[in-house]
N, C-alpha and C positions, 0 to 999 in steps of 0.2 A: 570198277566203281561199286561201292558200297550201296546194295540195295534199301531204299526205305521203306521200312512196312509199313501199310494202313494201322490204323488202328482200333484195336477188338472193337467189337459192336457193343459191350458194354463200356467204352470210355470214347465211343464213339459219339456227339453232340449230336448228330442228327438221329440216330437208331435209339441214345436211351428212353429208359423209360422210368427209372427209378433208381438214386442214389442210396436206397434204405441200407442196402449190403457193402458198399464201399470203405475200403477204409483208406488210412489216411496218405500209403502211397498211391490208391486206384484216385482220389481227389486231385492228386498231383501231376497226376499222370492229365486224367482229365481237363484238367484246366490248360493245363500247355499244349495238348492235341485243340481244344476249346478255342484257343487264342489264337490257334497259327489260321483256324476255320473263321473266327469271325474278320480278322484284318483281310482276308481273301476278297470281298468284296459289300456292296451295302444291302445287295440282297442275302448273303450269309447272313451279317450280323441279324437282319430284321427275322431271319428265319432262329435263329438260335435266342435272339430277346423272349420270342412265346417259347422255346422250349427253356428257359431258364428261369423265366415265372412260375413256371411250374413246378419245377426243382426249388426253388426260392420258395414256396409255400411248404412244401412237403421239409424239407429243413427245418422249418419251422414249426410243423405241428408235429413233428412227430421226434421234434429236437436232437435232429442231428449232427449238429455241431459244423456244418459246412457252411455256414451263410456269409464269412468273410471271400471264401473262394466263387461262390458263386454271384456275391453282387461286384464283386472285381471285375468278373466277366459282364454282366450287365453294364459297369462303366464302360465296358470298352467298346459294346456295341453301340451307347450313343455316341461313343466319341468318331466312329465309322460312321453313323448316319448321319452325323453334326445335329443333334437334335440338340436342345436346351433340357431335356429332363433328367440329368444326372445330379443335379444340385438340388432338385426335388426329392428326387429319388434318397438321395443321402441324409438329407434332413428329415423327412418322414421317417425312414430306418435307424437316423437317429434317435429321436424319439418316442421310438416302438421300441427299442433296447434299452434304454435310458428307463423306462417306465419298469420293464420286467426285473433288469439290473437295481433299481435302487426297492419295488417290493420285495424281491427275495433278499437284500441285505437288512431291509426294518423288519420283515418278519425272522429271521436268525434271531436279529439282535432282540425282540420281544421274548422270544422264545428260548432261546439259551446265555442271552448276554453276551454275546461274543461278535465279532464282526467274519464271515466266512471268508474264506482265502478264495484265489481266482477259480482255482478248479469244481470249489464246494459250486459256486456262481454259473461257471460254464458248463456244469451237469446236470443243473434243476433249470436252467434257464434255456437250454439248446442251443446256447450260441458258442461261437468257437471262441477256444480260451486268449487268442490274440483281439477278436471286439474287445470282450469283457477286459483286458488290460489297456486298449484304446484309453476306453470310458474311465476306467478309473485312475488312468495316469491325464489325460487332459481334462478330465470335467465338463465343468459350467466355461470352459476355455474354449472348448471343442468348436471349429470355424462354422462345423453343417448345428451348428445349436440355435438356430433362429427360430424353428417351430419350439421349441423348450421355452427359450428367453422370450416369446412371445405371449406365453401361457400365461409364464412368470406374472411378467407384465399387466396382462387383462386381469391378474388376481387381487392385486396388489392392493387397488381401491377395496374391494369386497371384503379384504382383510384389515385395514384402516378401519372402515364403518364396523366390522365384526369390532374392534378395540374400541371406538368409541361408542358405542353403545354398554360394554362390558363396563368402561370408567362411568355412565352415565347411570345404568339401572343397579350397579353395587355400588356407588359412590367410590367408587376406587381413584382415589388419585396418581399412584402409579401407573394407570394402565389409561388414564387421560395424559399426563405427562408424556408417553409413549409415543402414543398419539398425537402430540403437537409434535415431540421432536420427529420423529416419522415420514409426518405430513411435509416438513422443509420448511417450518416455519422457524425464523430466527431471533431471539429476543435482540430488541436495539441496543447496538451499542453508546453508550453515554459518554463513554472515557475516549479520551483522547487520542487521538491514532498517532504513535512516533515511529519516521519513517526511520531514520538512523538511531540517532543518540542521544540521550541529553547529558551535557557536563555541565559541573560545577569546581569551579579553579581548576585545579589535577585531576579531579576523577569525573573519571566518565561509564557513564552506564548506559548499554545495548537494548533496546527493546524485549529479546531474549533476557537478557540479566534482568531486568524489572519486572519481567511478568512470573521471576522465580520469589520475588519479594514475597514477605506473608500479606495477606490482605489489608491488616492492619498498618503496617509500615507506608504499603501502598497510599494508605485512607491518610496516614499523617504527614503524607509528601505531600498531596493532594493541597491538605488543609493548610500548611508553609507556604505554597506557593500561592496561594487563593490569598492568604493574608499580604504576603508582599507585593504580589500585584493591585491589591485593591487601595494600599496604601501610597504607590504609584502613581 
């Protein structure tokens, strides 16, 4: 029978002490020794969570490009403990990428006009070049985006008032205009709502088909049909 070896004390989870040197098959390695340690039991994973925040910071300040491997493994210790902080945890790091990812693409694009490809992004930013393609292949889609869409959200108003104030002290009426439409305010409709069709002898016209009429034509169906009924 095939003996199995431990594993070095460098890609050992409980012995490390610092992924600064690793590269990308010693992360490989580690994370699969990593994962066969934390399913072992709940006091594994809980042991391996504090040593994986720790790694999880140092990734990140000193932008090593491991943080997809290493929050992988943090999901998997809450999913051992059954804790509820994994959808926290995602959305926060959503968030905290999302922010670094979109300054480093408006600063390129300020700075040389160009938009940078994933690698330019994944070497200034320290994140691994699969995040950075996460983010920019799902977006404002992305399911953990509820701390983003929340920001969004809270700004929205303070953005309206920033526009109507701008319409009100230039007298700007495009940017009042903006501003109403913005706001979800709808001008009343006056005209007539047709559910289907209206004919007359043989022809018949679609709702669609009338609203491609020119407005004028519209204005002298209008004024036809106003005379004949009133004469009725």
């Amino acid at each position: 029978m095939e003996e199995i070896k431990a594993p070095t004390t460098q890609l050992d989870i409980t012995k490390v002490e610092s992924i600064q040197n690793f590269t990308e098959s010693d992360i490989s390695e580690f994370f699969e020794n990593s994962l066969v340690y934390i399913k072992g039991s709940k006091e594994n994973a809980s042991n391996a969570l504090k040593i994986l925040n720790v790694l999880l910071n140092e990734t990140y300040e000193k932008k090593l490009g491991f943080d997809d491997a290493i929050l992988n493994l943090c999901y998997a210790c809450y999913k051992v403990l059954e804790q509820p902080w994994e959808k926290y945890l995602r959305n926060s790091t959503y968030e905290r990428n999302h922010g670094d990812i979109s300054a480093f693409i408006h600063n390129t694009i300020l700075d040389y006009g160009r938009f940078p490809n994933v690698s330019m992004i994944a070497s200034e930013t320290g994140l691994s070049r699969m995040t950075v393609h996460k983010h920019l292949k799902d977006g404002f889609d992305h399911k953990f985006n509820e701390l983003l869409n929340g920001k969004i959200q809270y700004m929205i108003p303070k953005a309206l008032e920033k526009l109507y104030l701008i319409g009100v002290e230039n007298n700007n009426s495009h940017a009042l205009k903006n501003f109403i439409e913005l706001s979800g305010y709808k001008k009343p409709n006056n005209t007539t709502e047709i559910n289907n069709y209206i004919q007359i002898n043989n022809l018949k016209l679609s709702k669609e088909e009338l609203e491609k009429l020119p407005h004028e034509t519209i204005l002298e169906l209008e004024n036809i049909i106003s005379k004949a009924i009133i004469k009725k």
